[in-house]
TORBATOR-351405 format. One record per residue: residue number from 0; residue in three letters; chain; x, y, z of N, C-alpha, C, CB in turn. Coordinates in Angstrom, 3 decimals, always signed. Glycine has a CB too. Layout:
BEGIN
NUM,ALA,A,X,Y,Z,X,Y,Z,X,Y,Z,X,Y,Z
...
END
This chain:
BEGIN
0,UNK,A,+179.120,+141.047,+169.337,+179.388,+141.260,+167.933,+180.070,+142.612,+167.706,+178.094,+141.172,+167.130
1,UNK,A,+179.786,+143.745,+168.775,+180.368,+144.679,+169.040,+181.988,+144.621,+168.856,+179.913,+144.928,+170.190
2,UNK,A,+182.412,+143.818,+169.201,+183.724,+143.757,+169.431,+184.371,+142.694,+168.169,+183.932,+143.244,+171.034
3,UNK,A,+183.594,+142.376,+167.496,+184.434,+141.729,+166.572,+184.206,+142.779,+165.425,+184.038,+140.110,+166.238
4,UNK,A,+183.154,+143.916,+165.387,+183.445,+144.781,+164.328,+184.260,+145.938,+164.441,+182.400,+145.169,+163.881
5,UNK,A,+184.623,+146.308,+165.716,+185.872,+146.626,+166.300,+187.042,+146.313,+165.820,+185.931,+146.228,+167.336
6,UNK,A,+187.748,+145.142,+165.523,+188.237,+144.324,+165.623,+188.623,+144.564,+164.478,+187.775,+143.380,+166.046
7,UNK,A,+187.966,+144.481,+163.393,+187.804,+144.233,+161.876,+188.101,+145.382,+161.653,+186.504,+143.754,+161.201
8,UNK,A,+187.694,+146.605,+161.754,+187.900,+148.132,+161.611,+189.215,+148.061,+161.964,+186.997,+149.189,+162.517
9,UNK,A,+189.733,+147.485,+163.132,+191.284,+148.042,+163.389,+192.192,+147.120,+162.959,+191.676,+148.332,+164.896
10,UNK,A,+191.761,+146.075,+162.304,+192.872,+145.045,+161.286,+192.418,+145.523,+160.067,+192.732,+143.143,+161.330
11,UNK,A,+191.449,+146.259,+159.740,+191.606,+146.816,+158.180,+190.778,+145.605,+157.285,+193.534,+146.953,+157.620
12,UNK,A,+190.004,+144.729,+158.380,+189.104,+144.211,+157.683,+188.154,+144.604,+156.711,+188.654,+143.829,+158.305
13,UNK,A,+187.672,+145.364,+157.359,+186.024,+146.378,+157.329,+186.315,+148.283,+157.028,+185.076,+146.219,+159.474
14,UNK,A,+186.663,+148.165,+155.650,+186.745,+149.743,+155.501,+185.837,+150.716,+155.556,+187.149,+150.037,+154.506
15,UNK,A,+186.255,+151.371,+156.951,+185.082,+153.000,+157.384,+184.914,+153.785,+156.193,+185.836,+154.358,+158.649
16,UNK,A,+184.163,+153.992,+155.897,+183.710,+155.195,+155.273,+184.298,+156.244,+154.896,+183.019,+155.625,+155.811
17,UNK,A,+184.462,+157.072,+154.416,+184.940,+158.493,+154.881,+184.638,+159.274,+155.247,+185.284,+159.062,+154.478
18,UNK,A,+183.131,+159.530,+155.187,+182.187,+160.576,+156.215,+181.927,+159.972,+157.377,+180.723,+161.014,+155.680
19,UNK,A,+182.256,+158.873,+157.981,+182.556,+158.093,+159.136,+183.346,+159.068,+159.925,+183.314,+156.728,+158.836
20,UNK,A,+184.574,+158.830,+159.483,+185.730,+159.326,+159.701,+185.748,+160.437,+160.165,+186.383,+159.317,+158.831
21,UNK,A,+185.093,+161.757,+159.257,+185.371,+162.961,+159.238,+184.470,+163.092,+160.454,+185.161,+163.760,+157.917
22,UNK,A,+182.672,+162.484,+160.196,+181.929,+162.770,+161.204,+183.112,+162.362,+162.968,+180.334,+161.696,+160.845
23,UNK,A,+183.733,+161.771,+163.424,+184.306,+161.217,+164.212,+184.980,+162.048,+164.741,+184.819,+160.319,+163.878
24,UNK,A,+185.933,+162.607,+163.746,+187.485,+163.532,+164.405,+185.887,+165.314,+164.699,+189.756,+163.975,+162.147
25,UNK,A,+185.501,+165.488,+163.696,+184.524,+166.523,+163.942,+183.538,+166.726,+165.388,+183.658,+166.319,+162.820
26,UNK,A,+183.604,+165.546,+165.712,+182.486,+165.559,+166.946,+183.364,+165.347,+168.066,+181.214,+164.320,+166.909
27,UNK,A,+184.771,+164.917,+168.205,+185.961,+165.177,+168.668,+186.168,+166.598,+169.114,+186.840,+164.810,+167.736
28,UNK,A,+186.356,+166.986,+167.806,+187.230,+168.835,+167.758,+186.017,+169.532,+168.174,+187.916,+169.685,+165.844
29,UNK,A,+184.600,+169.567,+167.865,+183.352,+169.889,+168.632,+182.920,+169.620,+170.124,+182.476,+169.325,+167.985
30,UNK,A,+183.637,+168.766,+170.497,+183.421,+168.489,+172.074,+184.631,+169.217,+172.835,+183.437,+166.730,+172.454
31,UNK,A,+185.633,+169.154,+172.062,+187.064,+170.038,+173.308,+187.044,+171.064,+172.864,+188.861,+169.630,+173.391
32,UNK,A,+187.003,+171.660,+171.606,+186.883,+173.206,+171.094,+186.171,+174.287,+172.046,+186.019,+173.219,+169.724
33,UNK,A,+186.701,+174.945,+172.429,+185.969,+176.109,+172.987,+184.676,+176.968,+172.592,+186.801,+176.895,+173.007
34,UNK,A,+184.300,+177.054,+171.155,+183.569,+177.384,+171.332,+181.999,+176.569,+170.660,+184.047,+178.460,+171.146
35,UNK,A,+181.357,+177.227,+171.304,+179.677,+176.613,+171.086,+178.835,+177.086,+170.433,+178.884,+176.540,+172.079
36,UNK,A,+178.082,+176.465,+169.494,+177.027,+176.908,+169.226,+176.099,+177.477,+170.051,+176.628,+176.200,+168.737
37,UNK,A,+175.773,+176.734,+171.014,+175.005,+176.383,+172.214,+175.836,+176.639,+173.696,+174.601,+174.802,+172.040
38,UNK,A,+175.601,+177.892,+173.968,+176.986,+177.377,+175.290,+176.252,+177.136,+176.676,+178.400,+178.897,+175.707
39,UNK,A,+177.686,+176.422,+177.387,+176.738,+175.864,+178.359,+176.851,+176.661,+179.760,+177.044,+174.278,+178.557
40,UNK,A,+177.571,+177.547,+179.486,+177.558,+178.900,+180.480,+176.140,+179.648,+180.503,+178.731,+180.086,+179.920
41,UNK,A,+176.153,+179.906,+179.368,+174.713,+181.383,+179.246,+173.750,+179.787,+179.595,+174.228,+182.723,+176.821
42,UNK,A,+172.981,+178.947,+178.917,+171.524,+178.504,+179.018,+171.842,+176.739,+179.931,+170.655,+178.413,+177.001
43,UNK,A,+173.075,+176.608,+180.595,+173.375,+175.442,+182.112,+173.141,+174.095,+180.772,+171.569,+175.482,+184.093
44,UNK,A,+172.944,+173.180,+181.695,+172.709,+171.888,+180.736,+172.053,+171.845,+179.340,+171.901,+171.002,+181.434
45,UNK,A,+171.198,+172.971,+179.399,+170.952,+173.231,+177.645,+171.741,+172.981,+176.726,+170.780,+174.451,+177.229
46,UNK,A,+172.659,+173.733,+176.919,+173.812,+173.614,+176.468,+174.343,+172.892,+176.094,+174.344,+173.826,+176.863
47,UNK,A,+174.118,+171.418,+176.320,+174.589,+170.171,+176.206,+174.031,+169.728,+174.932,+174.261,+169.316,+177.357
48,UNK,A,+172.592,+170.064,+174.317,+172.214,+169.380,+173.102,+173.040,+169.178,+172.048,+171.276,+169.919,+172.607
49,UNK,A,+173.634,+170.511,+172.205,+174.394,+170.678,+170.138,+174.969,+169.359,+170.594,+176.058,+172.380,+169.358
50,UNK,A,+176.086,+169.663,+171.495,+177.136,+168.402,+172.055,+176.421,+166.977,+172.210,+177.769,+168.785,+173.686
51,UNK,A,+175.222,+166.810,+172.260,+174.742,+165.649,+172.138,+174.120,+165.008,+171.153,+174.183,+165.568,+172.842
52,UNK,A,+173.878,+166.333,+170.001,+173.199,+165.541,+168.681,+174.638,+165.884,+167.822,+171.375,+166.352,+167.868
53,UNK,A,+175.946,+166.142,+167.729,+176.916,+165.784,+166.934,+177.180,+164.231,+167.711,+178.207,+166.981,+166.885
54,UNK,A,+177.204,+164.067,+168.817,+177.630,+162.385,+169.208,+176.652,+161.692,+168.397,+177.449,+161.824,+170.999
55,UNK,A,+174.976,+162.162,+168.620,+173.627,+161.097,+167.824,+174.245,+160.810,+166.409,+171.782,+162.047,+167.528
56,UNK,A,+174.617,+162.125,+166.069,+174.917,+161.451,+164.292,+175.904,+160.785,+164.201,+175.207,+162.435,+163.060
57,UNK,A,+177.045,+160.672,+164.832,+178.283,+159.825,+164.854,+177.497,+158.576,+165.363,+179.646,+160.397,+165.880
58,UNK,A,+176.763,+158.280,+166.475,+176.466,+157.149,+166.474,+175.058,+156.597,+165.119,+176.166,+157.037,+168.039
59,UNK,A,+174.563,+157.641,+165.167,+173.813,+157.058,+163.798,+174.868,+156.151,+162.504,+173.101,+158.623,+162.966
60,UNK,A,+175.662,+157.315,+161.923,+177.248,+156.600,+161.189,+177.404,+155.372,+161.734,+178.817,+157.429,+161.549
61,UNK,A,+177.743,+155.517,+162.860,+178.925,+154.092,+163.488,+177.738,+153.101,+163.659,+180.016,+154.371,+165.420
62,UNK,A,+176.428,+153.210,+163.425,+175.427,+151.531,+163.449,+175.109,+151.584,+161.955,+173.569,+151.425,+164.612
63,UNK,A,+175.028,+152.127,+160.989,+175.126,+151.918,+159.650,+176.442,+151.294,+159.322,+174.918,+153.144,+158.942
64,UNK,A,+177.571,+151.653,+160.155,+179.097,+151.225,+159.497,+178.711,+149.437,+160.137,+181.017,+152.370,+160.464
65,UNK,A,+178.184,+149.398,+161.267,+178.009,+147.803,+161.576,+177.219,+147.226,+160.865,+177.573,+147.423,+162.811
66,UNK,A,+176.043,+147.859,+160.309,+175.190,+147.633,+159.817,+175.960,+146.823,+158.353,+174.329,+148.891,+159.826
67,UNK,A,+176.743,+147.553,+157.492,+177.202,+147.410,+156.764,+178.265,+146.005,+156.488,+177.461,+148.467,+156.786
68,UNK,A,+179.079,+146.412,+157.842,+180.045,+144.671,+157.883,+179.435,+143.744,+158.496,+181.524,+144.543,+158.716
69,UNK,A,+178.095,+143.778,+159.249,+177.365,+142.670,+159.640,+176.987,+141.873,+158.564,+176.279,+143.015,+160.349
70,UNK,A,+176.037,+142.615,+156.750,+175.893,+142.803,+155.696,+177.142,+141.619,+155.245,+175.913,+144.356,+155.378
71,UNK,A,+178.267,+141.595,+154.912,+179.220,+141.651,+154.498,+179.764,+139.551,+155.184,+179.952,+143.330,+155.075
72,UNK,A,+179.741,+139.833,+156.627,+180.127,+138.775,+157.211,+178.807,+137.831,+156.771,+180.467,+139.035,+158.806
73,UNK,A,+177.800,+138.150,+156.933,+176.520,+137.483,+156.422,+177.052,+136.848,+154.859,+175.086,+138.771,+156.296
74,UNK,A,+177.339,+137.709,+153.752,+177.326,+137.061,+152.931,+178.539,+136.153,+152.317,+176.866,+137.768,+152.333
75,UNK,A,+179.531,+136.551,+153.333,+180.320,+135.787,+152.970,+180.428,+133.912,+153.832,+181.490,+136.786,+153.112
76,UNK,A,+179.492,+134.220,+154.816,+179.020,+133.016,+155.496,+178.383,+131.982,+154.314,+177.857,+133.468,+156.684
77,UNK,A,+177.733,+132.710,+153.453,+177.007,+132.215,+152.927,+176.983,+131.617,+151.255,+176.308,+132.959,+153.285
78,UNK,A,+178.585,+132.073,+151.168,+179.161,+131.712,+149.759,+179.808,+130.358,+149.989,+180.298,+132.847,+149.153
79,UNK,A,+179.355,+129.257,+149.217,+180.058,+128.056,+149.282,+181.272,+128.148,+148.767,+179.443,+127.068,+148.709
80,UNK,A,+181.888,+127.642,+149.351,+183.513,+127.643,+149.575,+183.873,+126.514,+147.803,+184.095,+126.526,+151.730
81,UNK,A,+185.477,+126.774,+147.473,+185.640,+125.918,+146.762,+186.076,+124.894,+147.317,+186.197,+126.218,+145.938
82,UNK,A,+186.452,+123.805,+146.325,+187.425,+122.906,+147.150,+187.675,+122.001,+145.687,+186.641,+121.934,+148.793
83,UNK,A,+189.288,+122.096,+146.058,+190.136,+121.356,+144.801,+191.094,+121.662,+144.845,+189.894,+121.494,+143.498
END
């Protein structure tokens, strides 16, 4: 189902959010950006948390955004169609 809400997002089925979005390119520019909150020079794999709870909240976002067009495909399953 993964892949058909994929799918839908990139035919413009299923419109993201906009704090989707921002959260996305942000946890992007937070992972290659040089610098850290948390760095992983001074405290070794520690270091890794900040970098791993900006991904948690992007993935928190991105299962509410499925959450949402799962929502959506559900009810439109469920609208009787016309016919005439």
């Amino acid at each position: 189902m993964w892949w058909r809400f994929f799918k839908a997002v990139r035919t413009r089925e299923h419109h993201v959010a906009p704090t989707t979005w921002v959260a996305a390119i942000a946890a992007v520019v937070y992972t290659v950006a040089p610098i850290d909150l948390i760095p992983e020079i001074v405290l070794g794999p520690l270091g890794l948390t900040d970098d791993i709870g900006v991904w948690g909240i992007l993935a928190v976002l991105v299962a509410r955004e499925h959450r949402r067009w799962q929502a959506g495909v559900r009810a439109t399953a469920t609208v009787p169609r016309l016919q005439g």
